[in-house]
Backbone bond lengths (Angstrom), bond angles and torsions (degrees), N, CA, C in turn:
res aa  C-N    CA-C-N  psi(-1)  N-CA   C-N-CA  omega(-1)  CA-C   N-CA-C  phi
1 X - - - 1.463 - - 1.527 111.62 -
2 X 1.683 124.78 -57.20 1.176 102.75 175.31 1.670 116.96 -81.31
3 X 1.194 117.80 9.47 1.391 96.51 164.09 1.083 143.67 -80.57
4 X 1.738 96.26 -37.68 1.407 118.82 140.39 1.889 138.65 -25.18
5 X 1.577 105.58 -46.37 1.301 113.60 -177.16 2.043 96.92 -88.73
6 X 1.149 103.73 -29.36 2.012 102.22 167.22 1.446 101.63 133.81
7 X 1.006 107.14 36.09 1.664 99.78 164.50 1.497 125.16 -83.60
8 X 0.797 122.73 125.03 1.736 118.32 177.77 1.478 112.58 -108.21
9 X 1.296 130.27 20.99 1.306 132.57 157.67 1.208 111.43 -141.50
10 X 1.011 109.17 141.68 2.578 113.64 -174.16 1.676 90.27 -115.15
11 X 1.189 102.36 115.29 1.680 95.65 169.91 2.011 97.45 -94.73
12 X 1.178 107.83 140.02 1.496 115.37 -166.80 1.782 97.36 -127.70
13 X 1.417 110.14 82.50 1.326 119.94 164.74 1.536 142.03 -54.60
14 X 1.835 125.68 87.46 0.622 142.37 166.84 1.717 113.13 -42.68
15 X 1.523 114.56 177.61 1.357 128.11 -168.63 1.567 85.50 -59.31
16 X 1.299 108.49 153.38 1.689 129.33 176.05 1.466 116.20 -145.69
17 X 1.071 136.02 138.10 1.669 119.62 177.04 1.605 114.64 -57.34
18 X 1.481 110.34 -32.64 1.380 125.64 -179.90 1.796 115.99 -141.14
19 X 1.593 105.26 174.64 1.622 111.91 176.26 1.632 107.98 87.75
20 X 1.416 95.91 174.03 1.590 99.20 178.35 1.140 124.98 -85.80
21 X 1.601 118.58 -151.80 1.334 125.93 -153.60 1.575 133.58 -33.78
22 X 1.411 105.38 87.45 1.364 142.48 -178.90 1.671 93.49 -71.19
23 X 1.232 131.72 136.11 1.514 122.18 168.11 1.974 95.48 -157.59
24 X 1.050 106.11 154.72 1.469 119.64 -167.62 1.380 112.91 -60.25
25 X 1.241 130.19 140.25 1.496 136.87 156.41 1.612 123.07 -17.46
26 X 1.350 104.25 -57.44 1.060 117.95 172.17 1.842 129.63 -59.62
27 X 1.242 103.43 -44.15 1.211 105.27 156.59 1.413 136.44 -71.70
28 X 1.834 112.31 -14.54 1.345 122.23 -173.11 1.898 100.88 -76.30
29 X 1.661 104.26 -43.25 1.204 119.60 173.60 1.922 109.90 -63.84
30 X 1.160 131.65 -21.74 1.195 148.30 -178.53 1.626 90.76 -69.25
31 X 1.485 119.41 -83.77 1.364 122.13 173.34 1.166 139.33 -27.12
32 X 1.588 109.89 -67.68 1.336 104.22 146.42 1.187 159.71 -9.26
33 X 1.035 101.70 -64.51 1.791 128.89 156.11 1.531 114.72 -55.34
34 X 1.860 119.81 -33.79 1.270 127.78 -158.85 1.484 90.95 -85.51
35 X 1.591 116.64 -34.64 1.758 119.93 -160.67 1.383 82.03 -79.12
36 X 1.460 145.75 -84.13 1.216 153.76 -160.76 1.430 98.26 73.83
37 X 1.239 122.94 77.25 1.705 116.49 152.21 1.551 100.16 102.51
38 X 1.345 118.33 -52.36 1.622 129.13 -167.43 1.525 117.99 -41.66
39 X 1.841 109.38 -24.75 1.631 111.05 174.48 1.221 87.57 -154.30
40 X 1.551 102.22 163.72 1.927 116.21 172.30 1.595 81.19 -70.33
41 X 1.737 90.72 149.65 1.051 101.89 175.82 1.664 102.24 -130.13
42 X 1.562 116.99 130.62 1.522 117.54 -157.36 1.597 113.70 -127.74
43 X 1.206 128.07 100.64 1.465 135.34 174.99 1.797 95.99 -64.09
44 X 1.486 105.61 138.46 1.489 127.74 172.63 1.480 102.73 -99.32
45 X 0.790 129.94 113.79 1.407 139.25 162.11 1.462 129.55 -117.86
46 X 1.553 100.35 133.58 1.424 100.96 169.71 1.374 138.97 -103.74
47 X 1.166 88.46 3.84 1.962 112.56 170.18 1.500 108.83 -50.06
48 X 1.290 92.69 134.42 1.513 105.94 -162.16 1.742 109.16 -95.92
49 X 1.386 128.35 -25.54 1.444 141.75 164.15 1.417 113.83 -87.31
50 X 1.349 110.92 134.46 1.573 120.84 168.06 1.616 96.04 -65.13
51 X 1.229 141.74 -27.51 1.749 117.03 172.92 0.743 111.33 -76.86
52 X 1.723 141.16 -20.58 1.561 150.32 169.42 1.280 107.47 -66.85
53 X 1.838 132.20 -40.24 1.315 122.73 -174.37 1.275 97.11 -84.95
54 X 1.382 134.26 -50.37 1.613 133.03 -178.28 1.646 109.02 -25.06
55 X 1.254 96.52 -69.97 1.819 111.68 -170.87 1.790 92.76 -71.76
56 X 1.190 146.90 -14.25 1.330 126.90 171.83 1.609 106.07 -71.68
57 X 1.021 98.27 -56.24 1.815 114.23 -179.42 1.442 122.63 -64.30
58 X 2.082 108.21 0.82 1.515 98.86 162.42 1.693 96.32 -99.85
59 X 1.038 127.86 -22.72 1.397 109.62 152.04 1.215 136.23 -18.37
60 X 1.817 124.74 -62.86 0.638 142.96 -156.45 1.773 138.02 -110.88
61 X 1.464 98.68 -42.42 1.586 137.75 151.63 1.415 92.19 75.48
62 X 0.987 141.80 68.27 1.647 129.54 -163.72 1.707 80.59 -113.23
63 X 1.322 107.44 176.52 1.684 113.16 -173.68 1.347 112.42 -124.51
64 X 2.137 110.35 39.60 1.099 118.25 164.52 1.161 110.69 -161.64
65 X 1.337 149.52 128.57 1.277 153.65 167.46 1.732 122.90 -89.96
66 X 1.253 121.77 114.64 1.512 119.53 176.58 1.061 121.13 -85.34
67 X 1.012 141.49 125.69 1.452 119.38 -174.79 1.688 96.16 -129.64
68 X 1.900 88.12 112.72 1.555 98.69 -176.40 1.667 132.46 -78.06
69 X 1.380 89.52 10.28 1.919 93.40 -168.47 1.649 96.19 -159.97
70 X 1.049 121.26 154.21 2.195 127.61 178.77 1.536 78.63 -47.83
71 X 1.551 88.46 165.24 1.437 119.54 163.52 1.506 100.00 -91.51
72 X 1.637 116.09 170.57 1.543 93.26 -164.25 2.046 75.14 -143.34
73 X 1.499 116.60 1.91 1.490 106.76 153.11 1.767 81.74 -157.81
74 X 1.613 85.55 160.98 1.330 107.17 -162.04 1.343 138.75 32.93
75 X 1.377 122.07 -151.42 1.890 97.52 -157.51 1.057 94.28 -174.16
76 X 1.875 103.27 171.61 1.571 108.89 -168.29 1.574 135.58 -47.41
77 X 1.236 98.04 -29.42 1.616 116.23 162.43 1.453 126.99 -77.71
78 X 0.801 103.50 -31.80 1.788 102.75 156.72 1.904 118.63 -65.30
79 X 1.436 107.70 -49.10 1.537 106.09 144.79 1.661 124.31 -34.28
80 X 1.156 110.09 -88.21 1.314 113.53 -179.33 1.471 117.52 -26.22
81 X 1.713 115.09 -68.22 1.055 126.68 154.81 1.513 126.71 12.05
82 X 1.232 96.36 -70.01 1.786 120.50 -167.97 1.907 96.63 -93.76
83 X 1.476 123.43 -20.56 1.442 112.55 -137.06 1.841 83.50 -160.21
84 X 1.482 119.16 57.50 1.235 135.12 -162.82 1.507 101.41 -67.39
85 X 1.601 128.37 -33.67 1.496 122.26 -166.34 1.452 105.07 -121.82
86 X 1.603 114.01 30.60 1.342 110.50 -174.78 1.862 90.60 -114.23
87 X 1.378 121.96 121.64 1.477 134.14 164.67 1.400 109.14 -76.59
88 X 1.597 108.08 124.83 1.418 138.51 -174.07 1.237 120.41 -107.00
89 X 1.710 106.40 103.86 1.581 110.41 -163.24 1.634 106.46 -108.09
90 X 1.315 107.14 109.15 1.191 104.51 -168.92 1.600 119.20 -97.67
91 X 1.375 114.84 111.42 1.388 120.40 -175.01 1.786 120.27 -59.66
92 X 1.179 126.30 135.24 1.533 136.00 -157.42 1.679 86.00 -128.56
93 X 1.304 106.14 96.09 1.705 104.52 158.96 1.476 118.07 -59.01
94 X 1.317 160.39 106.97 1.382 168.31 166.11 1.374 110.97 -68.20
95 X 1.105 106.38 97.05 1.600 141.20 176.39 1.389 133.27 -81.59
96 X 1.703 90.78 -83.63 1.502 110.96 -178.66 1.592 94.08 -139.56
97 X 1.413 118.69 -172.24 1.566 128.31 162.68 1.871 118.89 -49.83
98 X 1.374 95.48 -35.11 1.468 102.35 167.68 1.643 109.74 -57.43
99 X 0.933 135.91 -7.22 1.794 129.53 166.16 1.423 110.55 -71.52
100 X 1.482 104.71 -47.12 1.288 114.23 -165.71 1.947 109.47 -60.25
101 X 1.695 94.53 -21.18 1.619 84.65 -173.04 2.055 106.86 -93.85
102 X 1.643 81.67 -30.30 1.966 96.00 171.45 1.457 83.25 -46.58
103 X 1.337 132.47 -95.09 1.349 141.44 -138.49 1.024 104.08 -29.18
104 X 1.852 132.65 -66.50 1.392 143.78 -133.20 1.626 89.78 -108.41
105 X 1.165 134.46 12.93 1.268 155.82 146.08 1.690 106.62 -66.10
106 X 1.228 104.66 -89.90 1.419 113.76 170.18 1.279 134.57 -54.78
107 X 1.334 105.90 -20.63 1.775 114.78 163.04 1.488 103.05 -55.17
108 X 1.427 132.04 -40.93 1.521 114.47 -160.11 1.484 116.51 -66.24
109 X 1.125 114.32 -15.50 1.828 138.13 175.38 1.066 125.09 -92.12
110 X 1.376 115.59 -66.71 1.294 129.11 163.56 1.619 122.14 -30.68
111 X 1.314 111.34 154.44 1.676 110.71 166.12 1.659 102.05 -109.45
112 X 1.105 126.96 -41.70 1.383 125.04 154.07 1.583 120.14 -115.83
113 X 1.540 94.07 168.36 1.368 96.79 161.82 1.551 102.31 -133.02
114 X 1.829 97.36 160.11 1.497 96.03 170.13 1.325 120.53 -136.79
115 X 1.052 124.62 130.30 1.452 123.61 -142.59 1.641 92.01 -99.61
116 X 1.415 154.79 150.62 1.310 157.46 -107.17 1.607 122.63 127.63
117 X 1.546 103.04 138.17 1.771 106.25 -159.98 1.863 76.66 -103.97
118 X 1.574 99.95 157.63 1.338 100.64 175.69 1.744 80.56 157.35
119 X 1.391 127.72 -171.29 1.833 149.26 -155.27 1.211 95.80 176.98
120 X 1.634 114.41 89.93 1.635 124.57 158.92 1.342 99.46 -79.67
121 X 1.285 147.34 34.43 1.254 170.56 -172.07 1.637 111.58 -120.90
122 X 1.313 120.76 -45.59 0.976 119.41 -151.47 1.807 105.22 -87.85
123 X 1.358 125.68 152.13 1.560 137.03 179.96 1.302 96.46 -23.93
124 X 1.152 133.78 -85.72 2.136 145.83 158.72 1.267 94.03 -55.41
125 X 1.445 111.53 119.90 1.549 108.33 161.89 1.305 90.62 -53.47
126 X 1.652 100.12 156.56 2.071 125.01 151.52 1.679 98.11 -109.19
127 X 1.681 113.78 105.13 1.427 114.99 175.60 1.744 115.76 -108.34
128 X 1.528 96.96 36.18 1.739 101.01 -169.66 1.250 113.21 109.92
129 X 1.429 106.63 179.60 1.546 119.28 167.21 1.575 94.69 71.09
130 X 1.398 123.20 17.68 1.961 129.05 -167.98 1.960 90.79 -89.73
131 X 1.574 118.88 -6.60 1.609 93.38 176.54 1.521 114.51 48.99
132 X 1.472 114.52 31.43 1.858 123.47 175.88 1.586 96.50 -124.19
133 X 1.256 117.61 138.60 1.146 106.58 171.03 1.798 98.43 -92.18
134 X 1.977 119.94 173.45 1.496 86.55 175.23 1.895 77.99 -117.50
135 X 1.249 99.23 -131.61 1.747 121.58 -170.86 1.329 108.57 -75.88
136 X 1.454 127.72 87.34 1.585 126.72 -172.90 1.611 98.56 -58.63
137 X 1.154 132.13 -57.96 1.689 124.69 171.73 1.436 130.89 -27.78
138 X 1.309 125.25 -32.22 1.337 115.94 139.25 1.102 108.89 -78.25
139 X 1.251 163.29 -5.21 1.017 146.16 -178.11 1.793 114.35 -71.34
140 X 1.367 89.46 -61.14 1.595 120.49 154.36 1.338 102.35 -17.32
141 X 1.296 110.52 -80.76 1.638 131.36 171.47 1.823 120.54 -14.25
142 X 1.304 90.53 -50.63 1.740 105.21 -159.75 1.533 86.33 -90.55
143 X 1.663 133.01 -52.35 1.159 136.45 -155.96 1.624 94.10 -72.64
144 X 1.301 130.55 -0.53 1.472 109.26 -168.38 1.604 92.67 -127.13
145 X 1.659 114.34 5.46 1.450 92.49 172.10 1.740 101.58 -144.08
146 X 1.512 96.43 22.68 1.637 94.56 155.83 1.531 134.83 -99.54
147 X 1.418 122.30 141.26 1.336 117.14 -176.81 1.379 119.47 -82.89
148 X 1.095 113.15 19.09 1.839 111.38 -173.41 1.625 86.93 -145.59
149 X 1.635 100.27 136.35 2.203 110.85 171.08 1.365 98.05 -41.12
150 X 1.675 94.06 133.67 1.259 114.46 158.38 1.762 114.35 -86.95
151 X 1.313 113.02 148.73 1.431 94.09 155.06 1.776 105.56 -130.58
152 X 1.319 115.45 163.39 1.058 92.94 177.25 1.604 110.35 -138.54
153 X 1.060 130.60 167.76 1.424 134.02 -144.53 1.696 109.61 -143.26
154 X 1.363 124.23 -178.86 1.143 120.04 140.84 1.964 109.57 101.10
155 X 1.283 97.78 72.36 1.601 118.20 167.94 1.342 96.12 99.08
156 X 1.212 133.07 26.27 1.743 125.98 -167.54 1.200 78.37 -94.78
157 X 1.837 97.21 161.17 1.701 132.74 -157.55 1.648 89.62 -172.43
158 X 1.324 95.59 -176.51 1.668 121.73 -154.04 1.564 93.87 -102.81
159 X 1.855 118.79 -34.55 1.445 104.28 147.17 1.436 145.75 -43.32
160 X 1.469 101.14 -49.72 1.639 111.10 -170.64 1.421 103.93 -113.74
161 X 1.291 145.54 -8.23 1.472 153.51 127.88 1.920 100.58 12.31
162 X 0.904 109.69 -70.76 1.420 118.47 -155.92 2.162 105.25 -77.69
163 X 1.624 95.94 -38.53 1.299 104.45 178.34 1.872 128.04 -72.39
164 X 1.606 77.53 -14.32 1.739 100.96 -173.95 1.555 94.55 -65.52
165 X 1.669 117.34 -59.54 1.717 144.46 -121.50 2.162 70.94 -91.63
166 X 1.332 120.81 -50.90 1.342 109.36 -176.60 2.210 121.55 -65.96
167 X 1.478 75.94 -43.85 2.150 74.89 -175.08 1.638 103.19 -82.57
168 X 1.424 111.05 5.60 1.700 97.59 177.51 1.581 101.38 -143.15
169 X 1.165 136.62 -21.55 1.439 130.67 165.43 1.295 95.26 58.45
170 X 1.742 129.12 80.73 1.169 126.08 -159.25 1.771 83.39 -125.87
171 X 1.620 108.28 157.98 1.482 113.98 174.53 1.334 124.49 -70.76
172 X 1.572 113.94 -11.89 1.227 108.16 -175.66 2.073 86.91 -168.20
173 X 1.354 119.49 176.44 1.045 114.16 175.14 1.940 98.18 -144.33
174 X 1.220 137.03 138.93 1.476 150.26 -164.07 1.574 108.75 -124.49
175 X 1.360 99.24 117.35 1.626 95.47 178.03 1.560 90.67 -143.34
176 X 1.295 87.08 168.69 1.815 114.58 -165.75 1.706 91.18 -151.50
177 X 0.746 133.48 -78.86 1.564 128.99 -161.03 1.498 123.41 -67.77
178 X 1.309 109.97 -16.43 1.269 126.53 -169.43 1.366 120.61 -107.38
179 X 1.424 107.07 15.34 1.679 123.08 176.40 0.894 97.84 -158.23
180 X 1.526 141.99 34.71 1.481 149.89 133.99 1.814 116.23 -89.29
181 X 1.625 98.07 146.59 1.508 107.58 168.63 1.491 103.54 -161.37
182 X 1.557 108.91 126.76 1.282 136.25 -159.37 1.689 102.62 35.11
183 X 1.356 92.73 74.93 1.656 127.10 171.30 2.118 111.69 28.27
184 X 1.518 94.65 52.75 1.149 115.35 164.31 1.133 124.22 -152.19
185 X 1.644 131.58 167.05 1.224 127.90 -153.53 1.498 83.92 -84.26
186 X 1.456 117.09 154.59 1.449 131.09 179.43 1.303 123.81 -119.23
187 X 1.360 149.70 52.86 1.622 164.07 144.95 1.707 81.92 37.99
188 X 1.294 134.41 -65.02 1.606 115.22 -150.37 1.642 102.26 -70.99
189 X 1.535 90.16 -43.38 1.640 83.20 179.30 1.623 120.49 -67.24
190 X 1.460 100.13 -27.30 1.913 91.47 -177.98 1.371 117.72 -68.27
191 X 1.330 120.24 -10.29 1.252 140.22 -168.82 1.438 96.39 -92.07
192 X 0.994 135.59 -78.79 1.428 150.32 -178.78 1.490 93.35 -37.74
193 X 1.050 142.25 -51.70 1.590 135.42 -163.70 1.424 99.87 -83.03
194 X 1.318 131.51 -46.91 1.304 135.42 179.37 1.718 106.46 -39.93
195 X 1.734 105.31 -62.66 1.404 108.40 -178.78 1.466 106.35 -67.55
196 X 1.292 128.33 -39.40 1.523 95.86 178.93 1.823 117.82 -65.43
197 X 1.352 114.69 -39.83 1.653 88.98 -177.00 1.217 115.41 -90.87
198 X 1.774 131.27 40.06 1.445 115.36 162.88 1.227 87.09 -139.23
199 X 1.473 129.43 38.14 1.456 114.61 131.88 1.222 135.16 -142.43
């Protein structure tokens, strides 16, 4: 369905402390296999160790890894390492000005970044999927002085879709909440968002 409406990346959401469509390992690896090549295909993870994401992602083999929160031992290169043709998109929660320096931090490793409102701070992490947009002006910020695609994320809809792609000129834009209805992906809406930002 969304490949159909023009998506060229499937984000395939593994276990999360919070947010939506969470669906099993087994089925993420099911998918995968079903797209075969036709879109990047990207496991969300919240595993906090590069030996924890390594062994999640032979599960699965998708030909992108998200990584929704820091690693808390080892690092993007230790990924790679083990997992040489898998692209590592590392999500930048946007906070305060302190993102802007995390980000261009994590750009040197990273193959993307994705910029996203959420508090890996908070009692329950918030790792996305919060349907908030946060402060596109830093966003702006990071997208105009990073060397690797930004994408950016975080409460986009088929309203503000088009207003995002102008005040941030981002490489790609990621939504989850905003092409769901009764907490599934929705064909009218993926369609509807498609035509507003390619024309």
């Amino acid at each position: 369905m969304a490949i159909s409406a023009g998506a060229s990346f499937l984000g395939l959401v593994s276990h999360m402390p919070s947010g939506p469509g969470v669906i099993a390992d087994e089925l993420i690896a099911e998918i995968v296999q079903h797209v075969n090549g036709r879109a990047e295909t990207v496991l969300l993870s919240s595993a906090l160790t590069a030996e924890a994401i390594i062994n999640h992602h032979k599960k699965v083999k998708t030909s992108c890894i998200q990584l929704v929160d820091d690693l808390t031992q080892g690092n993007h290169q230790d990924i790679k390492t083990v997992l040489p043709d898998v692209k590592i998109i590392q999500v930048i929660h946007v906070t305060d000005y302190n993102s802007i320096v995390h980000a261009l931090e994590m750009a040197k490793t990273a193959d993307y970044l994705l910029l996203d409102s959420g508090n890996p701070d908070a009692e329950i992490k918030i790792l996305g999927g919060t349907g908030k947009t946060h402060n596109w002006n830093l966003s702006l910020a990071i997208v105009q002085k990073s060397p690797i695609p930004v994408f950016l994320a975080g409460g986009l809809n088929v309203e503000n879709a088009k207003t995002a792609i102008e005040k941030v000129g981002p490489f790609g834009l990621d939504l989850c909440s905003g092409v769901r209805k009764d907490e599934k992906l929705n064909t009218e809406k993926l369609n509807k968002f498609f035509r507003e930002v390619t024309n």
